[in-house]
gemmi code that builds the backbone of each chain (N, CA, C; Angstrom):
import gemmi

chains = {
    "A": [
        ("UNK", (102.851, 253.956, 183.045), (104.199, 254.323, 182.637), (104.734, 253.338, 181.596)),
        ("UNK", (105.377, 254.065, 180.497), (105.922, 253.444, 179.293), (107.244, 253.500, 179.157)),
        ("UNK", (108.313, 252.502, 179.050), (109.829, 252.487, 178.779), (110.273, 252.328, 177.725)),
        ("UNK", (111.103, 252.861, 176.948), (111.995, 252.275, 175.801), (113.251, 252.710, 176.032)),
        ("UNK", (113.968, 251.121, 175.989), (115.481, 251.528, 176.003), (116.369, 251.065, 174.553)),
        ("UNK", (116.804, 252.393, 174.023), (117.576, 252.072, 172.738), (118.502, 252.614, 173.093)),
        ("UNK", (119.798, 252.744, 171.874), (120.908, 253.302, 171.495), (121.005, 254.399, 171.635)),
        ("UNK", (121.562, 254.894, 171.774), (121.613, 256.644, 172.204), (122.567, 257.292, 170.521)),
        ("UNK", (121.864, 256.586, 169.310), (122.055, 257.317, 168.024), (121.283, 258.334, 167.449)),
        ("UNK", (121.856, 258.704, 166.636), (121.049, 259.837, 165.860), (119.999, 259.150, 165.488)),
        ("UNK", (120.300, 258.066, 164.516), (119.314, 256.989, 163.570), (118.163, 256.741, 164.413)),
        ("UNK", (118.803, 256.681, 165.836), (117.343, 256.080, 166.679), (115.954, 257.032, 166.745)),
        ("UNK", (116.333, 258.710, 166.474), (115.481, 259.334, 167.245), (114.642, 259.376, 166.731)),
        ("UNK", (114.131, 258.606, 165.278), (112.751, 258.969, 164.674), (112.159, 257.484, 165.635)),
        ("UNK", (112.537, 256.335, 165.857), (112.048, 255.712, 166.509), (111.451, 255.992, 168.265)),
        ("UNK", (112.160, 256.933, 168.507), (112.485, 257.391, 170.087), (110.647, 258.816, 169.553)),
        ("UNK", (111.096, 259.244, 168.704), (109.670, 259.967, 169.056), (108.602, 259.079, 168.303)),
        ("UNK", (108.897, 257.984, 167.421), (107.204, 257.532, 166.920), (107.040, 256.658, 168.528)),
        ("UNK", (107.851, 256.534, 169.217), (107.053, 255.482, 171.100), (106.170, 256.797, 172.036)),
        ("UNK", (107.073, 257.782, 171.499), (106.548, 258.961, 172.269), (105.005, 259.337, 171.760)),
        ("UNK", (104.764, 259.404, 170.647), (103.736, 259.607, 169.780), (102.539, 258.927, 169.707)),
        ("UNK", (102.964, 257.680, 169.807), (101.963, 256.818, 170.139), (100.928, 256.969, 171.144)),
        ("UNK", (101.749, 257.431, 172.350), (101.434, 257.639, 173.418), (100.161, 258.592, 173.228)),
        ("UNK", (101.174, 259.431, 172.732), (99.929, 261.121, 172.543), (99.183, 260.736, 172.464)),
        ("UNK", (99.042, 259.725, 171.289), (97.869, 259.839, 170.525), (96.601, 259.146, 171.006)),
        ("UNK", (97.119, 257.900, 171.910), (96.157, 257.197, 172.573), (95.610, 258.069, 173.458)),
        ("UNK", (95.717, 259.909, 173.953), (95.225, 260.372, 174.615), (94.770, 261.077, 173.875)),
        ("UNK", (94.728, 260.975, 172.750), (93.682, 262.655, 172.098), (94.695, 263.533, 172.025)),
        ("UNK", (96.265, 263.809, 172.092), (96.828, 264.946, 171.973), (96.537, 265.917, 171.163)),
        ("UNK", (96.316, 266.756, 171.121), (96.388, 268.150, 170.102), (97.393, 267.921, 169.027)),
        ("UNK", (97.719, 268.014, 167.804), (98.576, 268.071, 167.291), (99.707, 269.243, 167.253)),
        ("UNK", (99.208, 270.131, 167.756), (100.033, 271.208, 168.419), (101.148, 271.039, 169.268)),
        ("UNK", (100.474, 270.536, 170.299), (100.884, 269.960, 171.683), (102.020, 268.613, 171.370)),
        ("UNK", (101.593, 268.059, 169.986), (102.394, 266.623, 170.097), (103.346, 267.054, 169.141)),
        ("UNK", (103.850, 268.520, 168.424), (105.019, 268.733, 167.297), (105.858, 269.643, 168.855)),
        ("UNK", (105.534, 270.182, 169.374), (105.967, 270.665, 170.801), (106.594, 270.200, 171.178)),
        ("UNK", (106.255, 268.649, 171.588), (107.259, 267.583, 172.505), (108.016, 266.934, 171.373)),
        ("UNK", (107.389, 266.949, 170.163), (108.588, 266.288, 168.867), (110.169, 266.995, 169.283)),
        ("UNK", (109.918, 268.340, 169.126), (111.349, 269.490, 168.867), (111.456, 268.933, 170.119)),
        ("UNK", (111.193, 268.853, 171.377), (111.880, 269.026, 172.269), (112.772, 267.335, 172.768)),
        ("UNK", (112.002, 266.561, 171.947), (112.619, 265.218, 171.611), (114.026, 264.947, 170.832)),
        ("UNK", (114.033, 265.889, 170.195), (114.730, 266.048, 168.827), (115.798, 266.496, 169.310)),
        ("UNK", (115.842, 267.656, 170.345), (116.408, 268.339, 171.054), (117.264, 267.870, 172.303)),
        ("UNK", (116.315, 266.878, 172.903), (117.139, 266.785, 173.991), (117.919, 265.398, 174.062)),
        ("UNK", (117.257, 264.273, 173.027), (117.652, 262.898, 172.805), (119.146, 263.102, 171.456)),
        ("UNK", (118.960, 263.760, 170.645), (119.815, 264.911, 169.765), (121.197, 265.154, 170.607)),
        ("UNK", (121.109, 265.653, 172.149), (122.214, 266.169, 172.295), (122.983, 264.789, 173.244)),
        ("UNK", (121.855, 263.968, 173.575), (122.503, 262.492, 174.343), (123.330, 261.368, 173.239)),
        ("UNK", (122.338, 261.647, 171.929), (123.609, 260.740, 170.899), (124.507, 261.656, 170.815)),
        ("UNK", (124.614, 262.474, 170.599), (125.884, 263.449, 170.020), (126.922, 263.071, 171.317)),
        ("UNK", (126.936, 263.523, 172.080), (127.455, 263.833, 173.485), (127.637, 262.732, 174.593)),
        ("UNK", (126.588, 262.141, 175.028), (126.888, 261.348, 176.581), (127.842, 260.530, 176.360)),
        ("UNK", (128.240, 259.794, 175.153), (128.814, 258.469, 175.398), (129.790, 258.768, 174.225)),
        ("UNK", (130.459, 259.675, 173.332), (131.288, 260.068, 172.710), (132.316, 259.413, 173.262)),
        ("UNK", (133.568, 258.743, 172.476), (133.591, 258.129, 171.044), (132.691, 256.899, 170.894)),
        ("UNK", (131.942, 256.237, 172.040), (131.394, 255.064, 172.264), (130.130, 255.068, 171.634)),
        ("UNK", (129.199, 253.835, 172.331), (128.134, 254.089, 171.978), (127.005, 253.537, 173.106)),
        ("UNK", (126.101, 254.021, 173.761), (125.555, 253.773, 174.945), (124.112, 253.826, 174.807)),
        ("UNK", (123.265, 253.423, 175.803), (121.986, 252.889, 176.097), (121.123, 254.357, 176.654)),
        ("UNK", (119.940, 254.676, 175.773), (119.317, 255.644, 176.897), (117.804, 254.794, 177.182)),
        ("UNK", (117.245, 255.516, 178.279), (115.759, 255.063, 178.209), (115.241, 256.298, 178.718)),
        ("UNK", (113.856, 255.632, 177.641), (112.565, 257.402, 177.614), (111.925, 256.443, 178.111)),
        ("UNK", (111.187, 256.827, 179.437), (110.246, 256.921, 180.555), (109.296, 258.076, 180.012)),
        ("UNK", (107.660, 257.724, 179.648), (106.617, 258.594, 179.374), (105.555, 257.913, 180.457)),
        ("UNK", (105.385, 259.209, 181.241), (104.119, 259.076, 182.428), (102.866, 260.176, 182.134)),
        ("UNK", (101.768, 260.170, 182.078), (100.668, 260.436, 182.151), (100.835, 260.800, 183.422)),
        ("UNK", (99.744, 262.214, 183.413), (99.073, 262.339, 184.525), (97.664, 263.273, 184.129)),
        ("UNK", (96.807, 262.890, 185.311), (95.326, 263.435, 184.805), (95.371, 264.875, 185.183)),
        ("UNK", (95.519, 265.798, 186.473), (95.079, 266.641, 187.144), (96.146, 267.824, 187.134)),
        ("UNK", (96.543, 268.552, 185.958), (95.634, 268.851, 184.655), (96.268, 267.592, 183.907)),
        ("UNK", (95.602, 267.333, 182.911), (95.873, 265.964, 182.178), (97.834, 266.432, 181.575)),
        ("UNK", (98.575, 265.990, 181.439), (99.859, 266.318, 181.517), (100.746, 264.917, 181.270)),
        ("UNK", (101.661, 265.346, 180.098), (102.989, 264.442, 179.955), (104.057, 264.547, 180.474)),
        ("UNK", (105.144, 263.632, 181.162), (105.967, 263.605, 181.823), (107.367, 262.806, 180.570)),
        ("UNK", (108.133, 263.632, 180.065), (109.420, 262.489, 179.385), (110.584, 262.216, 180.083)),
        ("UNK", (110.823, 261.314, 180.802), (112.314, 261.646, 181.654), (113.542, 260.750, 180.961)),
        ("UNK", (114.095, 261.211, 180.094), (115.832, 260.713, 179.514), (116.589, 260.544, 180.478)),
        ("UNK", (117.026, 259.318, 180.600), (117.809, 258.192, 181.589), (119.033, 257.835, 181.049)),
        ("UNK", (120.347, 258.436, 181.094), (121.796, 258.313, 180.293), (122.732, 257.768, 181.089)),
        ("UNK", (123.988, 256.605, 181.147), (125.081, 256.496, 182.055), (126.428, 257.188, 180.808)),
        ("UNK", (126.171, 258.211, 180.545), (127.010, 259.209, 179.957), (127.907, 259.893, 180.589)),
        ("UNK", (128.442, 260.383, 180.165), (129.741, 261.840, 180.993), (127.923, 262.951, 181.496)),
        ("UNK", (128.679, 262.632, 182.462), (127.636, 263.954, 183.690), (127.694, 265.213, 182.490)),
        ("UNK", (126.105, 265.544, 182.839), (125.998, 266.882, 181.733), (124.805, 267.385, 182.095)),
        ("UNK", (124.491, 268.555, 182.901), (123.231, 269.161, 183.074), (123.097, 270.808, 182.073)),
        ("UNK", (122.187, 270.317, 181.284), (121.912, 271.161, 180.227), (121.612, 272.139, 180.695)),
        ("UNK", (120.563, 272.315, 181.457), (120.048, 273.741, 182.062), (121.158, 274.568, 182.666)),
        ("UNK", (122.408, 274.149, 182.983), (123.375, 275.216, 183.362), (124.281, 276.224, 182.998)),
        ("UNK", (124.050, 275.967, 181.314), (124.352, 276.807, 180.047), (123.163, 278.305, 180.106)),
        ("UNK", (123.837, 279.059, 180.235), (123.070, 280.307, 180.502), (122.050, 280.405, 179.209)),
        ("UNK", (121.112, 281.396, 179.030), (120.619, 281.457, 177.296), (121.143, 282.477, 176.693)),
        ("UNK", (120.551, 281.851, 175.152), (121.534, 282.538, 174.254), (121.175, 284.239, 174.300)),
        ("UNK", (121.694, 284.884, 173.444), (120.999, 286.160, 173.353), (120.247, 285.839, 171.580)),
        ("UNK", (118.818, 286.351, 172.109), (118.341, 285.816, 170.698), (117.981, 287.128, 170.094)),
        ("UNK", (118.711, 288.446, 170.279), (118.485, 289.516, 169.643), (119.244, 289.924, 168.857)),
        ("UNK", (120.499, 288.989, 168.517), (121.768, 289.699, 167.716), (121.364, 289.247, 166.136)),
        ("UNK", (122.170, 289.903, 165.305), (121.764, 289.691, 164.224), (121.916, 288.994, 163.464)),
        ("UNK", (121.792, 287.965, 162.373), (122.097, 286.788, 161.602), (123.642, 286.983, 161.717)),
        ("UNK", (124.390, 287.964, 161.167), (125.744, 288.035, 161.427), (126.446, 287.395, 162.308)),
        ("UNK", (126.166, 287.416, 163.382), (126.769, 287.655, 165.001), (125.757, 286.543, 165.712)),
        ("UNK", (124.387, 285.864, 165.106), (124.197, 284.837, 165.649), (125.204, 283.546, 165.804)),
        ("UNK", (125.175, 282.747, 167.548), (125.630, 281.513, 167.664), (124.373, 280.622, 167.454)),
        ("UNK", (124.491, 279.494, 167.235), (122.969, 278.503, 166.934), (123.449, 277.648, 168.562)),
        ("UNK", (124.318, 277.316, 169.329), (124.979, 276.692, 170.235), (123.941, 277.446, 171.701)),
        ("UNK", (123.512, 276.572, 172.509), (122.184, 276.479, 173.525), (121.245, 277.130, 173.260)),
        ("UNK", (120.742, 277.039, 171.748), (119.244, 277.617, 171.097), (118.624, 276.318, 171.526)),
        ("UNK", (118.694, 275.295, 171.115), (117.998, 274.310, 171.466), (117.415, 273.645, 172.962)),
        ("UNK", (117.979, 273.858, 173.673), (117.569, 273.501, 175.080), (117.063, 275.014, 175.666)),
        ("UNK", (117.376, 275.896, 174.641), (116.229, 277.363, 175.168), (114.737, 277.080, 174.295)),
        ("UNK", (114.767, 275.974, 173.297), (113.730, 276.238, 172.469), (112.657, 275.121, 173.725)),
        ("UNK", (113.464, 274.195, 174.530), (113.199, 273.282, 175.001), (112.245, 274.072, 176.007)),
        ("UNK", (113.596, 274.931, 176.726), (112.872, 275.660, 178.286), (111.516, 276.564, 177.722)),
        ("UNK", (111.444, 277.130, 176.653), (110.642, 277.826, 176.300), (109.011, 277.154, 175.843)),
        ("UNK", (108.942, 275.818, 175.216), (108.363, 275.303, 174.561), (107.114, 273.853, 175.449)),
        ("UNK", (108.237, 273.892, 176.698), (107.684, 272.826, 177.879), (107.214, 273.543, 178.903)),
        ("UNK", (106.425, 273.153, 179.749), (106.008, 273.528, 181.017), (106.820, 273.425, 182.193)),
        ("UNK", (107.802, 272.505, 182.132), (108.429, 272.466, 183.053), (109.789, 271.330, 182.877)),
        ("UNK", (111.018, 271.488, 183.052), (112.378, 270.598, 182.845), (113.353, 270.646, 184.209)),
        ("UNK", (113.261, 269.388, 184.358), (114.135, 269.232, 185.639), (115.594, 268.582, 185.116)),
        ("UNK", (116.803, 268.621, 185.910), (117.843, 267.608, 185.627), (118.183, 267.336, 187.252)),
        ("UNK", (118.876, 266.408, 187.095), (119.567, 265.742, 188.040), (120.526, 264.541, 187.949)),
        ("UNK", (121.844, 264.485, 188.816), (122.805, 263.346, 188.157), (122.449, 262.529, 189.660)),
        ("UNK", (122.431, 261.262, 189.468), (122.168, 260.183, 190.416), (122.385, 258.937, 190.400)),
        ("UNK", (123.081, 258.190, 190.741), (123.872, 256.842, 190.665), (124.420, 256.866, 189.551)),
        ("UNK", (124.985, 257.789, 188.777), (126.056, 257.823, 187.842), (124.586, 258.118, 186.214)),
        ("UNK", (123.684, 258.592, 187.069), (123.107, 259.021, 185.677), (122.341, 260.295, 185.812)),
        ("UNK", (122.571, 260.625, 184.128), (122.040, 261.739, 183.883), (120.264, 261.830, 183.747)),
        ("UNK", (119.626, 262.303, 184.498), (118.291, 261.975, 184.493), (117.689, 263.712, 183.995)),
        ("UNK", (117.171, 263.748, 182.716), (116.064, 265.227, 182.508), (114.866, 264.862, 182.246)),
        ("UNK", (114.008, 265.834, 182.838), (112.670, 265.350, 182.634), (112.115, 266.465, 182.133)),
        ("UNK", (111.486, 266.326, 181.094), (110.122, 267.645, 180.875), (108.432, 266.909, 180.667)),
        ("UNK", (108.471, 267.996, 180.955), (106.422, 268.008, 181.336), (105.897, 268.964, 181.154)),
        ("UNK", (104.671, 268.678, 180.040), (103.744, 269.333, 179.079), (102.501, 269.462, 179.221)),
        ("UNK", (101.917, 269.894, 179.369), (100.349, 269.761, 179.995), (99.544, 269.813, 178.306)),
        ("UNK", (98.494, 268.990, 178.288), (98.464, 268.428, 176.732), (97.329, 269.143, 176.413)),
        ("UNK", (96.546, 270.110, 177.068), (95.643, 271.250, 176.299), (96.325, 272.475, 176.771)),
    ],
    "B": [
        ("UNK", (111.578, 263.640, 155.567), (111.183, 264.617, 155.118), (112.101, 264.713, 153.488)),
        ("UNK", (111.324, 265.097, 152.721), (111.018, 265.233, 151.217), (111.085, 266.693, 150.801)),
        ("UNK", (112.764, 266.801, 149.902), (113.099, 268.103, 149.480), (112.463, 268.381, 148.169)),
        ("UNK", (111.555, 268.962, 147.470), (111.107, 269.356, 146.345), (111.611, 270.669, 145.826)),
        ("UNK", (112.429, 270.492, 144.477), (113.420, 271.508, 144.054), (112.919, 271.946, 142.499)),
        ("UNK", (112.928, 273.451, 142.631), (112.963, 273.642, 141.060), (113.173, 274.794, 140.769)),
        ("UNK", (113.945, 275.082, 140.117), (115.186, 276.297, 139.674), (115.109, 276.780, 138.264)),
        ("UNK", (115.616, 278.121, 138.151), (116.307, 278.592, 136.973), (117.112, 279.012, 137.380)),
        ("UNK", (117.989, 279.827, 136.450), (119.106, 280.883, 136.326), (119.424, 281.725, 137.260)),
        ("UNK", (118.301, 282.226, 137.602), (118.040, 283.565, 139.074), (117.762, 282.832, 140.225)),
        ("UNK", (116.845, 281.839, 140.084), (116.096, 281.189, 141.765), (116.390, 280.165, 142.189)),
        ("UNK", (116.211, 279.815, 143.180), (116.060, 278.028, 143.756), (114.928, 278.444, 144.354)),
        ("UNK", (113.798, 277.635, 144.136), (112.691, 277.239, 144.852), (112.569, 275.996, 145.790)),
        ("UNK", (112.779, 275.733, 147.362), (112.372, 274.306, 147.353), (111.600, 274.440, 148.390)),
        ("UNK", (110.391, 273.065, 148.709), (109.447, 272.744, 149.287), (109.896, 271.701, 149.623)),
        ("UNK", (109.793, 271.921, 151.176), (109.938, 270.899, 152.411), (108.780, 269.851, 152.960)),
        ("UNK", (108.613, 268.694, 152.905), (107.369, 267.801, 153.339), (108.614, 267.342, 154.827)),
        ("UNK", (107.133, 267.482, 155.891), (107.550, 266.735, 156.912), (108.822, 267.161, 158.197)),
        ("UNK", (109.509, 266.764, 158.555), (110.045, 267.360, 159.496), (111.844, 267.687, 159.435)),
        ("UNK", (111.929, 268.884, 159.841), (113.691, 269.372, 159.732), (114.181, 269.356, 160.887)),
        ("UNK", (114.642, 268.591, 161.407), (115.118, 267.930, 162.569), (116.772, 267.636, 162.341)),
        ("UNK", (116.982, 266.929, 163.971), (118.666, 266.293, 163.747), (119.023, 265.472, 162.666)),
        ("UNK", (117.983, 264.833, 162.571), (117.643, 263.969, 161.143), (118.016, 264.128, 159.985)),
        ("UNK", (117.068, 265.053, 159.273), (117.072, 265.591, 158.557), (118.030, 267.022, 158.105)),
        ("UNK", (117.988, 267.833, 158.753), (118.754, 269.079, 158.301), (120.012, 268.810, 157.917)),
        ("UNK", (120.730, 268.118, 157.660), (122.112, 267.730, 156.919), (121.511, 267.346, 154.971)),
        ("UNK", (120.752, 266.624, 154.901), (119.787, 266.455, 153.830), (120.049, 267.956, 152.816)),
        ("UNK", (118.578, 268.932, 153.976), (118.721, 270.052, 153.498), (119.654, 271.075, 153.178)),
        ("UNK", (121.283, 270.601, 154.309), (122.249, 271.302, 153.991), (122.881, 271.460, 152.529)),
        ("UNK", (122.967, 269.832, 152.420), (124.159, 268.924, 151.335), (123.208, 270.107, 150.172)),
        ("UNK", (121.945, 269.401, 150.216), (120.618, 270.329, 148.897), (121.281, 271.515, 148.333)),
        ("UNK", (121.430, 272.724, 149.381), (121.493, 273.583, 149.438), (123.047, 273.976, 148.924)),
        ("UNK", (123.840, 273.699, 149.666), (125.744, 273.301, 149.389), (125.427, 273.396, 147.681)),
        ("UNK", (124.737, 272.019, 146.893), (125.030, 272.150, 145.837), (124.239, 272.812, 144.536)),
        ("UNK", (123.111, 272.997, 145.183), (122.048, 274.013, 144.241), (121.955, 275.303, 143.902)),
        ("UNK", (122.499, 276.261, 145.512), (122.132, 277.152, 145.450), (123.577, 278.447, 144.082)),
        ("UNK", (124.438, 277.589, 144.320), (125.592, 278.489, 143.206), (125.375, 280.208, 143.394)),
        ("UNK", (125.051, 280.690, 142.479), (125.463, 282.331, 142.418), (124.009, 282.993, 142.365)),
        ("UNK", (122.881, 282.085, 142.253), (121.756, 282.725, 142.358), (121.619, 283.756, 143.594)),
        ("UNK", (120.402, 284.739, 142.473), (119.912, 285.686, 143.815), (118.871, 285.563, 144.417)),
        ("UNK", (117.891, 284.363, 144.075), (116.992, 284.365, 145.063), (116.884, 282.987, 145.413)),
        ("UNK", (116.589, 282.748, 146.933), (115.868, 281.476, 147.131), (114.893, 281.580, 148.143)),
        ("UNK", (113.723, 280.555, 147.406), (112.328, 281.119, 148.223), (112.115, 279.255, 148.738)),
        ("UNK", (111.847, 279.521, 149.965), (111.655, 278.146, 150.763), (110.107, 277.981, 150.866)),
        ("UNK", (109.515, 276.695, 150.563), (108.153, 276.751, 150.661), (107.783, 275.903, 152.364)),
        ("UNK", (107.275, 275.994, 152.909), (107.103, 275.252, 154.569), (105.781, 274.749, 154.249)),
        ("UNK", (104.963, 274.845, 153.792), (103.055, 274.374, 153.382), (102.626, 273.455, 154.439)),
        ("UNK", (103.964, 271.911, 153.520), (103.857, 270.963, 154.312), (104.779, 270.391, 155.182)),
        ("UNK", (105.686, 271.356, 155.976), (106.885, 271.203, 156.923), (106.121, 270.858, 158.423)),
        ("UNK", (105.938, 270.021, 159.490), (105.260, 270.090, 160.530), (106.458, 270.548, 161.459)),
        ("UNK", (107.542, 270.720, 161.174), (108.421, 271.213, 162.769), (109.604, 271.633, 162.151)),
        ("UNK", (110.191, 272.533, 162.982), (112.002, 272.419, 163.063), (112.435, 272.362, 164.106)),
        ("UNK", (113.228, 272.190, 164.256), (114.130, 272.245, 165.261), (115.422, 272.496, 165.368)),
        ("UNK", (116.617, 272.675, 166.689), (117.559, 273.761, 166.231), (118.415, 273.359, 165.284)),
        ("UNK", (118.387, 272.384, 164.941), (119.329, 271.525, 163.847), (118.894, 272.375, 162.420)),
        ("UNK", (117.515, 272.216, 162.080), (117.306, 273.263, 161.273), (117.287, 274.231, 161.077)),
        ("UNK", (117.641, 274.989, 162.567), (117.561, 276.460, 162.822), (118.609, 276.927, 161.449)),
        ("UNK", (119.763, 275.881, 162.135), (121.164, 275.966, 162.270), (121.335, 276.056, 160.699)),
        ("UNK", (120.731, 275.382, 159.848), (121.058, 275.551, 158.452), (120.411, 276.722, 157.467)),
        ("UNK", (118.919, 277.410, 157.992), (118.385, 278.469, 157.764), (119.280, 279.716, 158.085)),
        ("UNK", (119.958, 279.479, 159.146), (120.580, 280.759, 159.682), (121.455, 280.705, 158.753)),
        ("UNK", (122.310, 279.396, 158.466), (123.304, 279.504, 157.679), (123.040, 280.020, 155.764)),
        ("UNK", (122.027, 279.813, 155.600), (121.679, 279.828, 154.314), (121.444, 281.782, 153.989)),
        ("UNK", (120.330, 281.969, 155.261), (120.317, 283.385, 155.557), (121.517, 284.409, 155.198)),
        ("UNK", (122.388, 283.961, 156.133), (124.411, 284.863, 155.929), (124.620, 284.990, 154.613)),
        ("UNK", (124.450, 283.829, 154.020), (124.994, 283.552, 152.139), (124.066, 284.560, 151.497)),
        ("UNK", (122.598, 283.942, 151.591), (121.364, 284.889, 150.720), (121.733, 285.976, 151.334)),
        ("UNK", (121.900, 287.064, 152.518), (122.359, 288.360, 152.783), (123.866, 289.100, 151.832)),
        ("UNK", (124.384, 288.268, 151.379), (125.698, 288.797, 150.621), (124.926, 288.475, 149.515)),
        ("UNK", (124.454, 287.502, 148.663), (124.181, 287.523, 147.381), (122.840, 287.603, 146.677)),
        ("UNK", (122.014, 288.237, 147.399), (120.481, 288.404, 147.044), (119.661, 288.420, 148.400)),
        ("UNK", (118.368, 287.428, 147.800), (117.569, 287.314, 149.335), (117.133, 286.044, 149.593)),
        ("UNK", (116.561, 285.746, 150.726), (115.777, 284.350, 150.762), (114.709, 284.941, 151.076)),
        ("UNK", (113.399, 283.811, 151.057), (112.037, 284.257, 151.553), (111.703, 282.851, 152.170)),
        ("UNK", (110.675, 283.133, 153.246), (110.175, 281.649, 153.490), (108.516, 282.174, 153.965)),
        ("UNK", (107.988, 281.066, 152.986), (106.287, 281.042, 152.789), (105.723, 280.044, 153.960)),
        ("UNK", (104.296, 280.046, 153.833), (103.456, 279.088, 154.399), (103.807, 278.659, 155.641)),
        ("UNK", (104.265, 278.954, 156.534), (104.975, 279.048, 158.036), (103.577, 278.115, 158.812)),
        ("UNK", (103.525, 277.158, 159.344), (102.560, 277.048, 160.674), (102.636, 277.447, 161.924)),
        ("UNK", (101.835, 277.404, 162.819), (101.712, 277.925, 163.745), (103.012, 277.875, 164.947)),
        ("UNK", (103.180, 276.550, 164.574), (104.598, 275.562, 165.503), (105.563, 276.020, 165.138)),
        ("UNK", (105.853, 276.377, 163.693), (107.196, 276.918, 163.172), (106.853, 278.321, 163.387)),
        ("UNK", (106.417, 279.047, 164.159), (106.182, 280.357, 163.349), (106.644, 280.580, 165.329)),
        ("UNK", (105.783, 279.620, 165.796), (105.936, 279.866, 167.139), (107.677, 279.459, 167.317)),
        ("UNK", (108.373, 278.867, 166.679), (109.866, 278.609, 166.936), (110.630, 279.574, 166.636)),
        ("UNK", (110.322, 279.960, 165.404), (110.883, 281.681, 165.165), (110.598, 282.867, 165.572)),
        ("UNK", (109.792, 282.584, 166.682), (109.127, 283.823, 167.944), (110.051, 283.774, 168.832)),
        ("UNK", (110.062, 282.180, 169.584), (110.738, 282.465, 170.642), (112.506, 282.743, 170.617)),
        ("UNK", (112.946, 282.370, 169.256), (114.575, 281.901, 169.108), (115.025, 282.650, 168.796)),
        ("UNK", (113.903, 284.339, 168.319), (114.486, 285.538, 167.665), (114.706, 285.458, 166.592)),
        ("UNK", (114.706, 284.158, 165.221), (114.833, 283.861, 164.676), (113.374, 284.908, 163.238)),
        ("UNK", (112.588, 285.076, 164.144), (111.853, 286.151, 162.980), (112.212, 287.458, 162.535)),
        ("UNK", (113.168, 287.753, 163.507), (113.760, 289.202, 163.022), (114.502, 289.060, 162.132)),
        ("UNK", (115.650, 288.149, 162.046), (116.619, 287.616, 160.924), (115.759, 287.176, 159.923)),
        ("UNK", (114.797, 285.962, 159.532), (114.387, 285.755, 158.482), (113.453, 286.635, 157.397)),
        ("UNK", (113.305, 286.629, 156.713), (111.982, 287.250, 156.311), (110.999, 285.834, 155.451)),
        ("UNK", (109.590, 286.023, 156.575), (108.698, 285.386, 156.324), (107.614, 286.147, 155.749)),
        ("UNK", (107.105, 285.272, 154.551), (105.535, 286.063, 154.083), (104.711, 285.132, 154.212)),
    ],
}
model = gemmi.Model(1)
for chain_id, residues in chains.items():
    chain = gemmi.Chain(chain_id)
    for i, (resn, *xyz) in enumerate(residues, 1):
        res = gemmi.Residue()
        res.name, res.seqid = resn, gemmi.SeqId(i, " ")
        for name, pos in zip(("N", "CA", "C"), xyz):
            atom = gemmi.Atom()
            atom.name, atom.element = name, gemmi.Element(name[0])
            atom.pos, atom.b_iso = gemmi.Position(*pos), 0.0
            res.add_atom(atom)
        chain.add_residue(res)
    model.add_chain(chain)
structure = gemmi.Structure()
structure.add_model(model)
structure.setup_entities()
């Protein structure tokens, strides 16, 4: 298991996915598999600067765990932000037409759609989400 | 990520290197805000784009609305990752990709 705790900025998140990346890569990721967890990086660390700690500015940490059986990535975002569980935003309707499209919870549908699996949970005053990718 | 632009009278052409993210897609907005003027076409090149995400959704869609009132857009060279983002987001019915 790997930690990084930065700033919860926009500026940070190219740093927040090259720790993530690294990772991949020391396993052979697919490059498929590793632009997958990019968006969903982008996506979910994206809505913790914007949001958890507004007007302020606060601390997150990305927790990346390995696992072998099926070989599989684990990212869990660690926030002491305003309580916020993403998954409770219904999804969008993605059939309407450019007109009448909202772009507002496309992203955490691109998330649910794009990962194998996303948990949340709030616990000692933090916001904890996790997704997990199985890397073939 | 690296906006490559080149225009006449009728078009904006630009080619995207690298990634359209939270990052980035304000970049591509501002680009766009001041290039695109009264033209009727703009053709987006993706070749060497490796991702978007909804941040970029967000400025395609927006660019889309404009090119629908005043001509068209097109977007080329799609990869598999982007192509798979505009599958799941519904986002291929609105665009037109070749």
């Amino acid at each position: 298991m790997k930690e990084l705790t930065i700033d919860a900025t926009i500026e940070n998140a190219a740093a927040v996915t090259a720790f993530v990346d690294g990772q991949l890569e020391q396993l052979g990721c697919p490059a498929k598999t590793q632009m997958k967890v990019d968006i969903a990086i982008d996506e979910l660390f994206g809505n913790i600067a914007n949001y958890a700690y507004t007007p302020g500015i606060g601390a997150v940490t990305v927790r990346v765990e390995v696992t072998d059986d099926p070989p599989a990535v684990a990212i869990t975002f660690i926030d002491r932000g305003v309580p916020y569980d993403p998954l409770a935003k219904e999804d969008p309707d993605i059939t309407l037409s450019a007109k009448d499209r909202q772009i507002g919870g496309l992203g955490i549908y691109m998330v649910k759609k794009m990962m194998d699996d996303i948990t949340y949970e709030y616990k000692d005053g933090q916001n904890i989400l996790k997704i997990r990718k199985e890397i073939w | 990520m690296n906006i490559i632009k080149d225009q006449t009278d009728r078009s904006l052409n630009i080619a995207l290197e690298g990634r359209l993210d939270t990052t980035t897609a304000p970049q591509l907005e501002t680009e766009l805000k001041q290039s695109i003027g009264d033209r009727a076409e703009l053709n987006l090149d993706f070749a060497k784009l490796e991702y978007i995400s909804s941040a970029g959704l967000r400025v395609l869609l927006a660019a889309q609305k404009l090119m629908n009132r005043q001509g068209k857009m097109v977007i080329r060279n799609v990869n598999d990752v982007i192509s798979e983002v505009f599958e799941v987001t519904g986002f291929s019915d609105i665009l037109t990709i070749e």
